[in-house]
DSSP file (Angstrom, degrees, kcal/mol; ACC not computed):
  #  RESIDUE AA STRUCTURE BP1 BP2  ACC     N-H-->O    O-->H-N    N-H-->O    O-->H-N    TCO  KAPPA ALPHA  PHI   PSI    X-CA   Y-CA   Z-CA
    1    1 A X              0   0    0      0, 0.0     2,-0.4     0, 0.0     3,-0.1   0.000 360.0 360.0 360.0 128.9    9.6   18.7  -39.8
    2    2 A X        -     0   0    0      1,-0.1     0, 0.0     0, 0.0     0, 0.0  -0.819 360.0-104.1-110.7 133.2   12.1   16.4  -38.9
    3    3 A X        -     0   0    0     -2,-0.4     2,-0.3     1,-0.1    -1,-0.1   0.029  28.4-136.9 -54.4 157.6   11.4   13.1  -36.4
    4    4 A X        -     0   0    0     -3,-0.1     2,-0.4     2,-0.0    -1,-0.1  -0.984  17.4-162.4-120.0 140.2   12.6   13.5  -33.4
    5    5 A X        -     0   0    0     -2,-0.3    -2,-0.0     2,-0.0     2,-0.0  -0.483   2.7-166.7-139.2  79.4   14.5   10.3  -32.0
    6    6 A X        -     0   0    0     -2,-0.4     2,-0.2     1,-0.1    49,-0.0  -0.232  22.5-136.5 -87.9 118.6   14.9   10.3  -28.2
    7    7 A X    >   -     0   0    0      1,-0.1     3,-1.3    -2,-0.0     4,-0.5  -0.512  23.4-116.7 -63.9 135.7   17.9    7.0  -27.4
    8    8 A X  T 3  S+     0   0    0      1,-0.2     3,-0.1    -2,-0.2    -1,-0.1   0.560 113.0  66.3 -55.8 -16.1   16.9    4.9  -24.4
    9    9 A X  T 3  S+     0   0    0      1,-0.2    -1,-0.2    21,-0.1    -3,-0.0   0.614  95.3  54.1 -93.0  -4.0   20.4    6.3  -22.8
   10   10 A X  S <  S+     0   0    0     -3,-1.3    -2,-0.2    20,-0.0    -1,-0.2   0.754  92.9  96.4 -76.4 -32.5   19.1    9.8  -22.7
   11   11 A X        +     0   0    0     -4,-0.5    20,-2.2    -3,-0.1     2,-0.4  -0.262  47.3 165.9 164.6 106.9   16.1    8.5  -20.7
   12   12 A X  B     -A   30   0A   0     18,-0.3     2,-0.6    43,-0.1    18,-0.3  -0.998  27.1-135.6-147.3 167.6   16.1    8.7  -17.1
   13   13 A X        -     0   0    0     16,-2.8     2,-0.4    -2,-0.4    45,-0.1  -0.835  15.6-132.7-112.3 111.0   13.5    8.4  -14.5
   14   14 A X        -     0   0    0     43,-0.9    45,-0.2    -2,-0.6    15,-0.0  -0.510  43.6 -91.3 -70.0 118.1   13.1   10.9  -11.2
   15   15 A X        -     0   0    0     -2,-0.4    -1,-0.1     1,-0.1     2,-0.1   0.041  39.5-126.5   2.2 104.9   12.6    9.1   -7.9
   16   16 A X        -     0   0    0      1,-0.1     3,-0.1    -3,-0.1     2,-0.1  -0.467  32.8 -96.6 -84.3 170.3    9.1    8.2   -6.6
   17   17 A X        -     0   0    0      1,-0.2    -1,-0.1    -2,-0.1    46,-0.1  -0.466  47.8 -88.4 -87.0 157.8    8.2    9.0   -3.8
   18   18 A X        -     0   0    0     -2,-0.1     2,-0.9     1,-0.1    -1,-0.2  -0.005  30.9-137.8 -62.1 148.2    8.4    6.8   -1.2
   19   19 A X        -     0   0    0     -3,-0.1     3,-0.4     2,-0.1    -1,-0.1  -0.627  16.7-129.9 -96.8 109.1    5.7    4.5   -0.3
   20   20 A X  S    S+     0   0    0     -2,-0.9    46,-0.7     1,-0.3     3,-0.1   0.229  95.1  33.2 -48.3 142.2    4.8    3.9    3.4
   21   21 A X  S    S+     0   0    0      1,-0.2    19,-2.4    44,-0.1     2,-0.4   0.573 111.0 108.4 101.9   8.0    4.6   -0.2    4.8
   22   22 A X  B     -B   39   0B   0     -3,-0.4     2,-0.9    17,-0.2    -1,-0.2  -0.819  61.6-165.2-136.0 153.4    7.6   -0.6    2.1
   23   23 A X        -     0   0    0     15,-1.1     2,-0.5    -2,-0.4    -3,-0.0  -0.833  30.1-153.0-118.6 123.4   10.7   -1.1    1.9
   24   24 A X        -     0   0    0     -2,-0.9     2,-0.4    13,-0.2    13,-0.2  -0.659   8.0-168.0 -90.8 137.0   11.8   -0.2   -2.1
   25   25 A X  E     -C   36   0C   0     11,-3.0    11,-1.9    -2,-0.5     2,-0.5  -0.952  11.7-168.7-105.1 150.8   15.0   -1.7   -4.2
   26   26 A X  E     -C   35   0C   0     -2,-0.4     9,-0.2     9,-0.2     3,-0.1  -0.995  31.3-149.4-145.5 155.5   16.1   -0.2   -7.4
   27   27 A X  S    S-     0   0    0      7,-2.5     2,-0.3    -2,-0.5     3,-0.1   0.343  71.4 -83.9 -90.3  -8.5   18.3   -1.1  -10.1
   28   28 A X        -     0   0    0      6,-0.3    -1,-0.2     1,-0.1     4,-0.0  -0.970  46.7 -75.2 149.3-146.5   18.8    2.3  -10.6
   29   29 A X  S    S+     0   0    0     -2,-0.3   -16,-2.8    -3,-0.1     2,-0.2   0.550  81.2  93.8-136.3   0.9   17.1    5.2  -12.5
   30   30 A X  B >  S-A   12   0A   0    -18,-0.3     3,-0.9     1,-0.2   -18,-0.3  -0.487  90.9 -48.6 -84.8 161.9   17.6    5.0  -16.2
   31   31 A X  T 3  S+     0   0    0    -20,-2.2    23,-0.2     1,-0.2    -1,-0.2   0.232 129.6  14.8 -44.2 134.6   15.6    3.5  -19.2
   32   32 A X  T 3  S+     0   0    0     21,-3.8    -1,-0.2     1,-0.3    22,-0.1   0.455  82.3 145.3  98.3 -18.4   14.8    0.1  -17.9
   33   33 A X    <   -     0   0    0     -3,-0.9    20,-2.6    20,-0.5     2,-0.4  -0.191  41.0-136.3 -81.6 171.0   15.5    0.2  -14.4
   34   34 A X  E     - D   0  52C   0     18,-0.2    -7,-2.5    -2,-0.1     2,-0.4  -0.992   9.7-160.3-139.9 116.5   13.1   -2.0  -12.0
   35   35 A X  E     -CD  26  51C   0     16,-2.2    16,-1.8    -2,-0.4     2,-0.7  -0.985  15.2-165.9 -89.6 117.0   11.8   -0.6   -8.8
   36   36 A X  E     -CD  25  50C   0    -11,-1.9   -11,-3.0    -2,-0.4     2,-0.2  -0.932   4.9-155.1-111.1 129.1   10.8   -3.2   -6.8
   37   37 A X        -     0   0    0     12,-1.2     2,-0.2    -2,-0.7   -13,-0.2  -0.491   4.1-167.6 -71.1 150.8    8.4   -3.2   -3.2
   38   38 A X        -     0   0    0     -2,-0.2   -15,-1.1   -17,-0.0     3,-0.1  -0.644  25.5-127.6-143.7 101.1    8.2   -5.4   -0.4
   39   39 A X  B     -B   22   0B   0     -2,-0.2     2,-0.4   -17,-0.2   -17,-0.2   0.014  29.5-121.0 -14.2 110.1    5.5   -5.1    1.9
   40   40 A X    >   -     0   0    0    -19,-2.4     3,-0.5     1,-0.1    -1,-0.1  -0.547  49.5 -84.6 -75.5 131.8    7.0   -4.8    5.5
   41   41 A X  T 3  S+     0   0    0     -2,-0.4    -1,-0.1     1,-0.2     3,-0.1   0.225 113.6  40.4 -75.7 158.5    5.6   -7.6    7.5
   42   42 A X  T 3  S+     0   0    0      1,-0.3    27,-3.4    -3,-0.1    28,-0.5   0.162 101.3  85.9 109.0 -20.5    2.3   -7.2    9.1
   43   43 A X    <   -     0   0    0     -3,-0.5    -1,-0.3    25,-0.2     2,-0.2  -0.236  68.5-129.0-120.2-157.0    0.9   -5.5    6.3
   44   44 A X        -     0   0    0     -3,-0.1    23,-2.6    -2,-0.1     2,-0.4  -0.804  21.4-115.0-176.9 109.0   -0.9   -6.6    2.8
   45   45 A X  E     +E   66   0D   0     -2,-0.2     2,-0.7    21,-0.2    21,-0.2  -0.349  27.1 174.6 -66.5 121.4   -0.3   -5.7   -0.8
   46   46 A X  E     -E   65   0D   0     19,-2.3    19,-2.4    -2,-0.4     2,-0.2  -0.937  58.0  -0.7-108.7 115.5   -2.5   -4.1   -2.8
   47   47 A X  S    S-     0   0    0     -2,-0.7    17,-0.1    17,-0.2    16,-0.1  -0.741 106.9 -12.9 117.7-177.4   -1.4   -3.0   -6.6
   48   48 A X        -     0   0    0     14,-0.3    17,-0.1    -2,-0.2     3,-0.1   0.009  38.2-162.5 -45.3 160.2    2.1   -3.7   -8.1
   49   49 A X  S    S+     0   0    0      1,-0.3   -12,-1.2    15,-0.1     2,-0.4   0.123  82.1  41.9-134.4  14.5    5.2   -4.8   -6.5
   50   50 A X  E     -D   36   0C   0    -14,-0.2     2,-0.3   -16,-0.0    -1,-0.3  -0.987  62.5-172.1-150.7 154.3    7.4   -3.9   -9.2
   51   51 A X  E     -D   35   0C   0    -16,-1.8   -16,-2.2    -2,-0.4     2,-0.4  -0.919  12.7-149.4-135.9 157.2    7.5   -0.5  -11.7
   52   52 A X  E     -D   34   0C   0     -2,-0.3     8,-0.8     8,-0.2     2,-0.5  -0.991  15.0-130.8-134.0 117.2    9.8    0.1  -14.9
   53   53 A X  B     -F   59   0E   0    -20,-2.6   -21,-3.8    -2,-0.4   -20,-0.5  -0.781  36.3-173.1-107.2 138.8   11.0    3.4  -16.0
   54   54 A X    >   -     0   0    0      4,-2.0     3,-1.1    -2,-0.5     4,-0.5  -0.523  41.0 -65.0-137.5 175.4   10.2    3.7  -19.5
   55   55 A X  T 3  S+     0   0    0      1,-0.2   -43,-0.1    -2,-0.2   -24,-0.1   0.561 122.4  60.4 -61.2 -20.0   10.9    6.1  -22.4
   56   56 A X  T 3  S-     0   0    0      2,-0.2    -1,-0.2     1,-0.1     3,-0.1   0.423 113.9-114.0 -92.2  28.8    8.9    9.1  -20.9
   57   57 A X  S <  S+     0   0    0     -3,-1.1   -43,-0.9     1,-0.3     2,-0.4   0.755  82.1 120.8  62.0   7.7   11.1    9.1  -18.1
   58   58 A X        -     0   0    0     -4,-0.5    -4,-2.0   -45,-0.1    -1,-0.3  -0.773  68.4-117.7 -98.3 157.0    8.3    8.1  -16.1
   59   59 A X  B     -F   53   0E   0     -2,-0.4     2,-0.6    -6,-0.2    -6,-0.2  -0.713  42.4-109.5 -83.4 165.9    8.0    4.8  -13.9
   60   60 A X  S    S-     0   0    0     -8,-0.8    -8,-0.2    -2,-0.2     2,-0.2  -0.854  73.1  -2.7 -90.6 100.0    5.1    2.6  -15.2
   61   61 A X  S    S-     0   0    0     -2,-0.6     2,-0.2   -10,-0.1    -2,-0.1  -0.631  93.4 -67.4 123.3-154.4    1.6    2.1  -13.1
   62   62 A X        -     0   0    0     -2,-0.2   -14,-0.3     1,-0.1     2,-0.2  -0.749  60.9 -90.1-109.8 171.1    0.9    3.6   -9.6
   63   63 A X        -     0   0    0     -2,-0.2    -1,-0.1     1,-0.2   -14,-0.1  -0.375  47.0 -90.9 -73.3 157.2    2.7    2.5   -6.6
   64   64 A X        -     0   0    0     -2,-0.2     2,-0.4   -17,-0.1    -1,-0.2  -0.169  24.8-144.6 -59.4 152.9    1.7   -0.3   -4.3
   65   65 A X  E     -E   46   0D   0    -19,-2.4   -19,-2.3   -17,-0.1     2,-0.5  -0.968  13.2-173.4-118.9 116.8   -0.3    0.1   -1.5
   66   66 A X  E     -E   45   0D   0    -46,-0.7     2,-0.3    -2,-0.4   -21,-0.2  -0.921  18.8-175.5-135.5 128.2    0.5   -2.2    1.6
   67   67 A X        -     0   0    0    -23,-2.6   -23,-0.1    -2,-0.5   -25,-0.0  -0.712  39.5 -66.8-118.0 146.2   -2.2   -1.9    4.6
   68   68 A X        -     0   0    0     -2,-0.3   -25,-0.2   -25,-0.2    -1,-0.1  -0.007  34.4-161.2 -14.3  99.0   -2.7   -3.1    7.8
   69   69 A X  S    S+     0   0    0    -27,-3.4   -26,-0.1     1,-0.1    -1,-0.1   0.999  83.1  77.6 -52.4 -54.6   -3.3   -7.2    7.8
   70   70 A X        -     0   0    0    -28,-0.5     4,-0.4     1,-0.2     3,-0.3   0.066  64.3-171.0 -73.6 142.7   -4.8   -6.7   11.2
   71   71 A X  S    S+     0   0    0      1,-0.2     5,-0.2    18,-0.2    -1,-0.2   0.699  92.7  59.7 -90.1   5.0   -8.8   -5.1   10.9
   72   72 A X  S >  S+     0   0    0      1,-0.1     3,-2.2     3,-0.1    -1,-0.2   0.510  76.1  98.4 -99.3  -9.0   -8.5   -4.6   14.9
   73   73 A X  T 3  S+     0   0    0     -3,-0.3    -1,-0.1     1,-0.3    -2,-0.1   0.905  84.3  52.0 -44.6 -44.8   -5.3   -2.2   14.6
   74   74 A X  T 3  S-     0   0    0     -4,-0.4    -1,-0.3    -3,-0.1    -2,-0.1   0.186 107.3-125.3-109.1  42.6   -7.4    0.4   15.0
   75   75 A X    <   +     0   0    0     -3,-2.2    -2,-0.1     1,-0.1    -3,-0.1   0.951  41.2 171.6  55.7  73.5   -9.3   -0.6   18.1
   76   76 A X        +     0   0    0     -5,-0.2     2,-0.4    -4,-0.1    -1,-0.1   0.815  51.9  90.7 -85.9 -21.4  -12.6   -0.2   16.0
   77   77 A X    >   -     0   0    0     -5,-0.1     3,-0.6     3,-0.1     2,-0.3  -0.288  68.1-155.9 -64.8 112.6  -14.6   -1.8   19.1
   78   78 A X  G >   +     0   0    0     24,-3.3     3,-1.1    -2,-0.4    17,-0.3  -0.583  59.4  26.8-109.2-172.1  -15.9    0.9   21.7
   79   79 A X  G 3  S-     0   0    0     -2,-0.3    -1,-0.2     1,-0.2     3,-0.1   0.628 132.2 -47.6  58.7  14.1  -16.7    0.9   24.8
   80   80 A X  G <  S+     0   0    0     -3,-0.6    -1,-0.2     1,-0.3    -2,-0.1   0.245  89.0 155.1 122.6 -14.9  -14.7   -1.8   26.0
   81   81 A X    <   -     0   0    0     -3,-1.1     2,-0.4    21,-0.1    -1,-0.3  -0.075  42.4-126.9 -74.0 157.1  -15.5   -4.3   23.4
   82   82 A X  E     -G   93   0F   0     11,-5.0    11,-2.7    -3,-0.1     2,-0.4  -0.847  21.2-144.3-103.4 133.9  -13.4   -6.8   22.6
   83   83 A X  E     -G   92   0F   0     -2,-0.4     2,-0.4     9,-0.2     9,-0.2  -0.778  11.0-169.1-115.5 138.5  -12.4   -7.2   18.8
   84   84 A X  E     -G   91   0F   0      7,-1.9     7,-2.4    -2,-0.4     2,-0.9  -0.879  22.2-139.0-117.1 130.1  -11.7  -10.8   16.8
   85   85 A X  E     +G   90   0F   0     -2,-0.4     5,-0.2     5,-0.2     3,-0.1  -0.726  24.5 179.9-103.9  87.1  -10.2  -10.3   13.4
   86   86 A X  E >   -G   89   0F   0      3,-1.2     3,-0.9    -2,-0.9   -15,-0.1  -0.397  57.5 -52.0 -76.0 168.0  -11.8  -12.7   10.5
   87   87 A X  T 3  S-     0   0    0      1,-0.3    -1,-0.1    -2,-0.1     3,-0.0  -0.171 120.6 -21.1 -61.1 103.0  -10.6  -12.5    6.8
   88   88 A X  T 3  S+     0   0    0     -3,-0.1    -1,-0.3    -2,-0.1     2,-0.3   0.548 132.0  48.1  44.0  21.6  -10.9   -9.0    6.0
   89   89 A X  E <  S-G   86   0F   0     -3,-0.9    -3,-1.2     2,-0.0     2,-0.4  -0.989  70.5-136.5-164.9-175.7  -13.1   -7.8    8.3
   90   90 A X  E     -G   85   0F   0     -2,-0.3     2,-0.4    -5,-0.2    -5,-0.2  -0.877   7.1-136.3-140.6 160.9  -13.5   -8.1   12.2
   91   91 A X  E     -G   84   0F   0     -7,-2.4    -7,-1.9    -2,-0.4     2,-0.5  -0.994  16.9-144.0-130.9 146.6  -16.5   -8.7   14.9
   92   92 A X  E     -G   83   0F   0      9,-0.6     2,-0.5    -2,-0.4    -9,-0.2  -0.863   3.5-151.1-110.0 112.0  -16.8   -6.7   18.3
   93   93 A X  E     -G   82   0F   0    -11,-2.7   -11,-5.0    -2,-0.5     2,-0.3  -0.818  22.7-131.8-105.7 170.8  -18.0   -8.5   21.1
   94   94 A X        -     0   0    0     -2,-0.5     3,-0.1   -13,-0.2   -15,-0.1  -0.636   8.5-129.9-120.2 125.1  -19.8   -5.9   23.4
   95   95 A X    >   -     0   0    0    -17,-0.3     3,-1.1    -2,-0.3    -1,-0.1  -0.136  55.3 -61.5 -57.6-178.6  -19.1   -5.6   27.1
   96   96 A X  T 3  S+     0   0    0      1,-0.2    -1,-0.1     3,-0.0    11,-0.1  -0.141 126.3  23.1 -43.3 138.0  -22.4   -5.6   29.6
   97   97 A X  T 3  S+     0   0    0     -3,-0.1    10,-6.7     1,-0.1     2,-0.4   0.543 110.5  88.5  76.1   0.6  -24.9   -2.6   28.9
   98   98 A X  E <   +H  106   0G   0     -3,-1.1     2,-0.3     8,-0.3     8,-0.2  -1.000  47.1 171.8-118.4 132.8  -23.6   -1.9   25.1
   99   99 A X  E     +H  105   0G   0      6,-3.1     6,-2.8    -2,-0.4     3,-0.1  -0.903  18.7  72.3-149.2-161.4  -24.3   -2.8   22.0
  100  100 A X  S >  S-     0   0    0     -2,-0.3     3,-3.4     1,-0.2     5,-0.1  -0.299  91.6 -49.4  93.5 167.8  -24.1   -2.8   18.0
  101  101 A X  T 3  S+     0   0    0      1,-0.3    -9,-0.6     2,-0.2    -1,-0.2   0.783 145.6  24.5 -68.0 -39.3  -21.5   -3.9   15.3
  102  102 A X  T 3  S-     0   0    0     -3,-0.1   -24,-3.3   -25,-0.1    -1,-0.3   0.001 109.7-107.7-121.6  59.9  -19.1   -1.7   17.6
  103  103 A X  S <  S+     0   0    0     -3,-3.4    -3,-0.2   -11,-0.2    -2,-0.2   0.451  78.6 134.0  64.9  22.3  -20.5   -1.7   20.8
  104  104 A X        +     0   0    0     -6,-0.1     2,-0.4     2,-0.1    -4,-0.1   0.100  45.9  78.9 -71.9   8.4  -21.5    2.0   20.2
  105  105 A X  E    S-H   99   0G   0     -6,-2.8    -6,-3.1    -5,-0.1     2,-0.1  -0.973  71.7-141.4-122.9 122.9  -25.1    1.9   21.5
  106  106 A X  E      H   98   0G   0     -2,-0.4    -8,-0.3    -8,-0.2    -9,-0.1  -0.479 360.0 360.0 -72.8 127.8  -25.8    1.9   25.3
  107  107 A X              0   0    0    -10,-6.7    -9,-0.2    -2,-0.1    -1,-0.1   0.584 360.0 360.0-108.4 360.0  -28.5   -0.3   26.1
């Protein structure tokens, strides 16, 4: 059985897919190329910001994830309550006649 001995110029990578919140550059798609992310402002990385496509013609790691900074984008307060966003998490204060962590119990 004879090795089998695959050149780094044969080696090319298929396109990931894109990732939402990002805006992606690449250096191209053969062995060696550099995908780089950048979170689109507003938002907040989680994961890599950069991948390397390597000899199995795959890119290297998972893609980034970049998520809402605000925790009040999605209006977690009901019933009218008004929402304050602290350091990764947010507090609802609760109009008259409701309450609970989002103003979801009628008192």
């Amino acid at each position: 059985m004879e090795d089998c001995i695959i050149l780094s110029s044969d080696v090319t990578c298929k396109a990931p897919a894109p990732v939402p919140n990002t805006t992606q550059t690449s250096s191209g798609n053969a062995f060696g190329s550099v995908i780089r992310y950048t979170c689109n402002s507003g938002t907040l990385l989680s994961g890599n910001l950069e991948r390397r496509c390597v000899e199995t013609g795959e890119y290297t790691g998972l893609p980034p994830v970049c998520g809402n900074l605000d925790p009040c984008a999605s209006n977690p307060c009901a019933n009218g309550g008004s929402c304050f966003g602290l350091e990764n998490t947010y507090v609802c204060e609760c109009s008259s006649n409701f309450q609970g962590v989002r103003c979801e119990i009628g008192s």
